[in-house]
DSSP file (Angstrom, degrees, kcal/mol; ACC not computed):
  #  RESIDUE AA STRUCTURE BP1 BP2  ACC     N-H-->O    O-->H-N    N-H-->O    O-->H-N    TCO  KAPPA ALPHA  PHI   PSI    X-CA   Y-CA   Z-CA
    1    1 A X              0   0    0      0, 0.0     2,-0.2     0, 0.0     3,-0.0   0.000 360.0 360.0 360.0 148.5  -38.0    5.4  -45.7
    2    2 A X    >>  -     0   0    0      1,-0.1     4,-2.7     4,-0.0     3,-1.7  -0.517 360.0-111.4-101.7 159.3  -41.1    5.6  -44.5
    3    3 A X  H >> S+     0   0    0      1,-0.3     3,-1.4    -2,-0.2     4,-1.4   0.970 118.6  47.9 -53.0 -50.8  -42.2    6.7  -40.6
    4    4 A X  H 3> S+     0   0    0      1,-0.2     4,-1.6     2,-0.2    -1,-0.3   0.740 111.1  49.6 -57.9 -26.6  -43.5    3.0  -39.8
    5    5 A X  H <> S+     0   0    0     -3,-1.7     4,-1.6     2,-0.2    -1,-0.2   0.763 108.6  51.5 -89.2 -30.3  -40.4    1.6  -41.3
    6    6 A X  H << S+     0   0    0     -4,-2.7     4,-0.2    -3,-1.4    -2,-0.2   0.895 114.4  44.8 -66.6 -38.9  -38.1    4.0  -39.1
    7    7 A X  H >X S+     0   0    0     -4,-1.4     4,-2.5     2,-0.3     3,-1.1   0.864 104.5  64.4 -72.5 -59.1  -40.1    2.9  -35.8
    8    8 A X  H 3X S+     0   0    0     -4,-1.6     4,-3.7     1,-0.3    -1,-0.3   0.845 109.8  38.0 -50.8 -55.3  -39.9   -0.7  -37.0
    9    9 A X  H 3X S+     0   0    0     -4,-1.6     4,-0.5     1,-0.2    -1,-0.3   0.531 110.6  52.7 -79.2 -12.4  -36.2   -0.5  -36.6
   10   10 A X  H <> S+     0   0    0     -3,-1.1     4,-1.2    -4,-0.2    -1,-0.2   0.733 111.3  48.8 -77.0 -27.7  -35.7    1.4  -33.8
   11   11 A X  H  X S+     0   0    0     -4,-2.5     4,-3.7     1,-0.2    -2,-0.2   0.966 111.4  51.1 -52.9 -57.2  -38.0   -0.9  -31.9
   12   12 A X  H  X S+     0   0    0     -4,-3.7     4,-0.6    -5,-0.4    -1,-0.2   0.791 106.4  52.6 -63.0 -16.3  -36.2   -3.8  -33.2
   13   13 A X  H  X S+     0   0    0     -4,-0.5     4,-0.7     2,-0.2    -1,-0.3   0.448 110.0  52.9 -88.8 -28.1  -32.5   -2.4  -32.1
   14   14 A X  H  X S+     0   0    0     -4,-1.2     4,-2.6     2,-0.2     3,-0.3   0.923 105.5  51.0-104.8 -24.0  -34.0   -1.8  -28.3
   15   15 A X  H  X>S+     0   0    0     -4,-3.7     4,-2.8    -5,-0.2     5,-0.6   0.906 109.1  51.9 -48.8 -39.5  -35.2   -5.2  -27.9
   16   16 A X  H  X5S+     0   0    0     -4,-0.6     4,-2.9     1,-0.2    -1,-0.2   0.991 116.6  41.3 -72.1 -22.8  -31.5   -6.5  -29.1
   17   17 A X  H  X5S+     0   0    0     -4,-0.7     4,-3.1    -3,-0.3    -2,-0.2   0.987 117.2  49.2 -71.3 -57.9  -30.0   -4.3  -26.5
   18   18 A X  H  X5S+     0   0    0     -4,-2.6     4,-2.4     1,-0.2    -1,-0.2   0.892 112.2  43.1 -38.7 -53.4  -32.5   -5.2  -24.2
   19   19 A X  H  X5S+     0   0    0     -4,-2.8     4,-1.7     1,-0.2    -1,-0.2   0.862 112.6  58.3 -85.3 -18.1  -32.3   -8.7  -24.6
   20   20 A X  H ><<S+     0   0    0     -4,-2.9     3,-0.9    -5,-0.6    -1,-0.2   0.961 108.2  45.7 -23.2 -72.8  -28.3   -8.3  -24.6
   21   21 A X  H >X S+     0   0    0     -4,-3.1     3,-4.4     1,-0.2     4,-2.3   0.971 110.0  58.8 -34.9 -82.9  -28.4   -6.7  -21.2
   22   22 A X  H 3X S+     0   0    0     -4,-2.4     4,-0.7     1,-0.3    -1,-0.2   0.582 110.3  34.7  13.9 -79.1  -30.6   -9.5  -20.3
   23   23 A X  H <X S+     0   0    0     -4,-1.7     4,-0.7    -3,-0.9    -1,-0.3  -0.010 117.6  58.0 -86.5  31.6  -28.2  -12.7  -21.2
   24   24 A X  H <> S+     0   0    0     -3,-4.4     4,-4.7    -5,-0.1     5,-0.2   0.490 103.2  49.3-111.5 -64.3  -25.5  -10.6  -20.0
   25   25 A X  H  < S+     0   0    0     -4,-2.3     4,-0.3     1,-0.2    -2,-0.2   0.879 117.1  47.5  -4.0 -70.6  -27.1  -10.2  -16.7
   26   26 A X  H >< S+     0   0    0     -4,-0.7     3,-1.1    -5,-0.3     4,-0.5   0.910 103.7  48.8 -63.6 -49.1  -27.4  -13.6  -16.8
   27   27 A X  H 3< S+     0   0    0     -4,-0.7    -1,-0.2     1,-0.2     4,-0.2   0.592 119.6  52.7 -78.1   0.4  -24.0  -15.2  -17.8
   28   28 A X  T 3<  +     0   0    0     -4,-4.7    -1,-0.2     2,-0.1    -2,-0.2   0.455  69.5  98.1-119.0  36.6  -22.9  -12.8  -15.0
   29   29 A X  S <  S+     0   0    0     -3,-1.1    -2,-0.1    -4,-0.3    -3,-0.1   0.983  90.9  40.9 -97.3 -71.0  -25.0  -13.6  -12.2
   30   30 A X  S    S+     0   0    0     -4,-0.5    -1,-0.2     2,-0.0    -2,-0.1   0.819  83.6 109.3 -66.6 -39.0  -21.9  -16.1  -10.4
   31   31 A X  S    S-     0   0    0     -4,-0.2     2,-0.4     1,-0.2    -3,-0.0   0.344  78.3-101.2 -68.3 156.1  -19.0  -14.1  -11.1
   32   32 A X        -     0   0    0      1,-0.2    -1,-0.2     2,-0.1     5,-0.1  -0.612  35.2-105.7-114.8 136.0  -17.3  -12.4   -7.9
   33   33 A X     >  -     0   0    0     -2,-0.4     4,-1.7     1,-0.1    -1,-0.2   0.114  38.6 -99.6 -54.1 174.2  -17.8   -8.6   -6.8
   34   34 A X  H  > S+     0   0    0      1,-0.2     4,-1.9     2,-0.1    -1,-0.1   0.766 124.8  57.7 -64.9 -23.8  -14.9   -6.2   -7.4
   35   35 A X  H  4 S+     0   0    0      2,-0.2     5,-0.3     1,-0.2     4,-0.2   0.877 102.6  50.7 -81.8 -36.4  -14.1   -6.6   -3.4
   36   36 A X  H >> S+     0   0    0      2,-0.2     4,-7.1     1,-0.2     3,-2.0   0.982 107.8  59.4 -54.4 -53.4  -13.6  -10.7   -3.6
   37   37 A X  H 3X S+     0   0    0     -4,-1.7     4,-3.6     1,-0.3     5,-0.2   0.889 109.7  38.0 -38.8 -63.7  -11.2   -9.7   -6.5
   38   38 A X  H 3< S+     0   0    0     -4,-1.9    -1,-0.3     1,-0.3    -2,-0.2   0.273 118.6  46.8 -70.9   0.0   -8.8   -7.5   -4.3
   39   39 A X  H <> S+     0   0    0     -3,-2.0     4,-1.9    -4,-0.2     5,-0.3   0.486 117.6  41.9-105.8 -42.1   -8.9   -9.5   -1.4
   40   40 A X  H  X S+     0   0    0     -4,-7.1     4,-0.6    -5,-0.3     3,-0.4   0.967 114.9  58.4 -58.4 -37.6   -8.3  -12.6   -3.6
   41   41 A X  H  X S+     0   0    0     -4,-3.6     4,-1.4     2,-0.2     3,-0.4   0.884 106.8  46.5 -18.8 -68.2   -5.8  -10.4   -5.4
   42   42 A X  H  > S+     0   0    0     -5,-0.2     4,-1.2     1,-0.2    -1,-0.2   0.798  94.1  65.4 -61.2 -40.2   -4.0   -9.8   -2.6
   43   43 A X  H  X S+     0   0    0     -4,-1.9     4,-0.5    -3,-0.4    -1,-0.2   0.210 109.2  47.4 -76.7   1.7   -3.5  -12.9   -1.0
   44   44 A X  H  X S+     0   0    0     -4,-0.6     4,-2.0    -3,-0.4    -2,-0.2   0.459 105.3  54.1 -86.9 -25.7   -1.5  -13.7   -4.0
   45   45 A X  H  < S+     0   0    0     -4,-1.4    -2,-0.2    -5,-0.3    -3,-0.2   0.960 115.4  43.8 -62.4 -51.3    0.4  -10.6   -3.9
   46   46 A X  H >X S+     0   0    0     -4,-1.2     4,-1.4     2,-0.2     3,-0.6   0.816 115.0  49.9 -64.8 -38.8    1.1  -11.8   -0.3
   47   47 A X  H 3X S+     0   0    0     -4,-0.5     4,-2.5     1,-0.2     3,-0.5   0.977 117.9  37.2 -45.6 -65.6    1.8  -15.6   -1.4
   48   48 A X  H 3X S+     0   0    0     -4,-2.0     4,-0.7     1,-0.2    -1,-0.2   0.425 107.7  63.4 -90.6  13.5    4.1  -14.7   -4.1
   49   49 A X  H <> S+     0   0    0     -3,-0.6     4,-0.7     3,-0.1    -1,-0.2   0.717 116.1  37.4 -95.8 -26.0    5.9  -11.6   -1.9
   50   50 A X  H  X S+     0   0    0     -4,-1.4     4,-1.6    -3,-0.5     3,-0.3   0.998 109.6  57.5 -66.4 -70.6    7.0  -14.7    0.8
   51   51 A X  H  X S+     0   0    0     -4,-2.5     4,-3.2     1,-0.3     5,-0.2   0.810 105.8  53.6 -34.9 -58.7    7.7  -17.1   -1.9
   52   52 A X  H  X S+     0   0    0     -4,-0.7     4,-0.8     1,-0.3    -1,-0.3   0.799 113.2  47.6 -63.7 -24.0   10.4  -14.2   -3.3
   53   53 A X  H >X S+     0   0    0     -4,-0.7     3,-1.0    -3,-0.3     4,-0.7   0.998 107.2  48.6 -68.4 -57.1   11.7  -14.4   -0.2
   54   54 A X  H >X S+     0   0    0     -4,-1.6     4,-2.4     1,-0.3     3,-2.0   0.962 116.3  42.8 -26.8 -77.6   12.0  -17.7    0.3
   55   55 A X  H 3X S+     0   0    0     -4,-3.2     4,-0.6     1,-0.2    -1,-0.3   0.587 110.3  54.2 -57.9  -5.6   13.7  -18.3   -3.0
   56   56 A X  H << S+     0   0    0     -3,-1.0    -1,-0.2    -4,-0.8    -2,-0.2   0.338 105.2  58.4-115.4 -11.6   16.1  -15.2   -2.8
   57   57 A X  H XX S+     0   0    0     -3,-2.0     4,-2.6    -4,-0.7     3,-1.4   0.877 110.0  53.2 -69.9 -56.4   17.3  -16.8    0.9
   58   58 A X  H 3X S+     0   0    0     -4,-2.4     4,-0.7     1,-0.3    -2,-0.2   0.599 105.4  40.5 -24.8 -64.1   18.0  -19.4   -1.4
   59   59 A X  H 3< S+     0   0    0     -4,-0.6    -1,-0.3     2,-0.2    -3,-0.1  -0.138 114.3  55.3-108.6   7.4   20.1  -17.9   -3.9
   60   60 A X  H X> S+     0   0    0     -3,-1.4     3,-1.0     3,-0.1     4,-0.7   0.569 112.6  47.9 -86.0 -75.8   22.2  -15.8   -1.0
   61   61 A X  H 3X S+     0   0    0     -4,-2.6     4,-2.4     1,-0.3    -2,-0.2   0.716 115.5  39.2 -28.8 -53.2   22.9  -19.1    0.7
   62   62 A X  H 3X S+     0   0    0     -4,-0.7     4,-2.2     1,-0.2    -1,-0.3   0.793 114.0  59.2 -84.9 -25.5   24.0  -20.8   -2.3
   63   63 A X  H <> S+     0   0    0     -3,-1.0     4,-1.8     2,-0.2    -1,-0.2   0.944 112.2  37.8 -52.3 -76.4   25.8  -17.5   -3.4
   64   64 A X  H  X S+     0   0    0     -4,-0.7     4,-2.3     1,-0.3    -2,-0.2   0.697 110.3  56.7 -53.6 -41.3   28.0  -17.4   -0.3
   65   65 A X  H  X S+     0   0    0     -4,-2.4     4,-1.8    -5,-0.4    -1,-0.3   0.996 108.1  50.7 -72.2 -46.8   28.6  -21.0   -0.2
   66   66 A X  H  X S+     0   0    0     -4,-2.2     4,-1.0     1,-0.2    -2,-0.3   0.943 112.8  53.2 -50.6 -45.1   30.0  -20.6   -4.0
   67   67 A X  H >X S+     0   0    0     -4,-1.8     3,-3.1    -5,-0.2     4,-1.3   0.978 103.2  47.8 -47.0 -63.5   32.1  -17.9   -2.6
   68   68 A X  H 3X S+     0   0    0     -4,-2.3     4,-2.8     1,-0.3     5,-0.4   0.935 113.4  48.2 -39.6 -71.4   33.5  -19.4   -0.3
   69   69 A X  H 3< S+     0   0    0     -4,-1.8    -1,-0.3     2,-0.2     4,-0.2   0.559 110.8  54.9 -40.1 -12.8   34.3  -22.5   -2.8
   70   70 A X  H XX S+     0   0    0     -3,-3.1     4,-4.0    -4,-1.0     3,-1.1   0.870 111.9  45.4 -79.3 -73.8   35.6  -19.9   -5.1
   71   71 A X  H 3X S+     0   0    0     -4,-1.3     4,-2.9     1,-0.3     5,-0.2   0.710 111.0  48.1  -1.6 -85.4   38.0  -18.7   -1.9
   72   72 A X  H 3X S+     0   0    0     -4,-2.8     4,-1.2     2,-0.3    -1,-0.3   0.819 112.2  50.5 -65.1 -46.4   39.2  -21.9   -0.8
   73   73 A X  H X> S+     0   0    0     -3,-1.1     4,-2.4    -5,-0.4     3,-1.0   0.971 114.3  50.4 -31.8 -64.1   40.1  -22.9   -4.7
   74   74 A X  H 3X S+     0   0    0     -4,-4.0     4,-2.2     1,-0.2     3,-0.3   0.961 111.5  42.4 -45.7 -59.9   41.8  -19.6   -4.7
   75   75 A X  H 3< S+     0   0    0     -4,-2.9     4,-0.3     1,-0.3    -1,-0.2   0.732 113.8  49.5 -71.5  -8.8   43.7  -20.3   -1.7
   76   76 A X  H X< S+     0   0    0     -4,-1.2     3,-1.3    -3,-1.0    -1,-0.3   0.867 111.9  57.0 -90.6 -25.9   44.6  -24.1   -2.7
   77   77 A X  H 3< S+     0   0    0     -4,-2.4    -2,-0.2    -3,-0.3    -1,-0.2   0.953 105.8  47.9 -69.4 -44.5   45.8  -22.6   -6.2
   78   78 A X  T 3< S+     0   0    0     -4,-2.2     2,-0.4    -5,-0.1    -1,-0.3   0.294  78.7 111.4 -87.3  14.2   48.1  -20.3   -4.7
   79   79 A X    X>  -     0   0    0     -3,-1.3     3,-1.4    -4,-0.3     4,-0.6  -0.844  63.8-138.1 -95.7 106.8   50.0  -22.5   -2.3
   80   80 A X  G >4 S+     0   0    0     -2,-0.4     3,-2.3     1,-0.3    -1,-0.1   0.824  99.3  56.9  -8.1 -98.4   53.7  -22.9   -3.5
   81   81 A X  G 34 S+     0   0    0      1,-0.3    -1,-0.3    -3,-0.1    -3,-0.0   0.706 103.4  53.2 -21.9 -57.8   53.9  -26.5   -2.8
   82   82 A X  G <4 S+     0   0    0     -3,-1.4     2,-0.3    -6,-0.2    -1,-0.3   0.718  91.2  91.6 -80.2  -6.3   50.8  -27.6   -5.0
   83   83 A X    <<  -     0   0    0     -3,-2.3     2,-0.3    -4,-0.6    -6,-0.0  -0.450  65.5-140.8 -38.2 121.9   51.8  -26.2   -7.9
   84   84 A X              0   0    0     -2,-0.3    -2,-0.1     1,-0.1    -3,-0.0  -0.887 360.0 360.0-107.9 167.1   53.7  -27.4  -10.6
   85   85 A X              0   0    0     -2,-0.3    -1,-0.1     0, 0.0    -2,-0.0   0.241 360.0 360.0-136.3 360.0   56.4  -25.7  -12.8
C-alpha cells in the first residue's frame, strides 16, 4: 500500500468515529443523568419494599384465619357425638 492510500484510510476511519460520537451525542442529549436514575431507582425500591408488606399482612391474616378454620374442623371432628360408627 502506498503512503497516500494509508492516510486515506486512516482519515476516513476518524471521521466515522467522529461522526459516531457525534449522533451518539445526539440520540443521547434527553436521556436522564446517573443521579435521576438512583433517585428514580429508589423510589421503586421504596414502592415495592411497602407493597411486600402490604401483601405479606395479607397472607399472615389469611394464614391465621385458615388456622384457625383448620382448629375449629379439628375440634368439630373430634367431638364424640358427631361422629359416626
Amino acid at each position: 500500500m502506498l503512503f497516500n492510500e494509508i492516510i486515506y484510510l486512516l482519515s476516513g476511519c476518524m471521521v466515522t468515529v467522529f461522526l459516531s460520537l457525534i449522533y451518539l451525542k445526539y440520540r443521547m442529549r434527553h436521556l436522564p443523568s446517573v443521579e435521576e436514575l438512583i433517585l428514580v431507582q429508589k423510589s421503586i425500591c421504596e414502592d415495592m419494599f411497602f407493597l411486600n408488606n402490604e401483601s405479606m399482612a395479607i397472607l399472615n391474616k389469611r394464614k391465621r384465619e385458615l388456622y384457625n378454620e383448620m382448629k375449629g374442623l379439628l375440634r368439630d371432628y373430634d367431638e364424640t357425638d358427631k361422629t359416626f360408627h
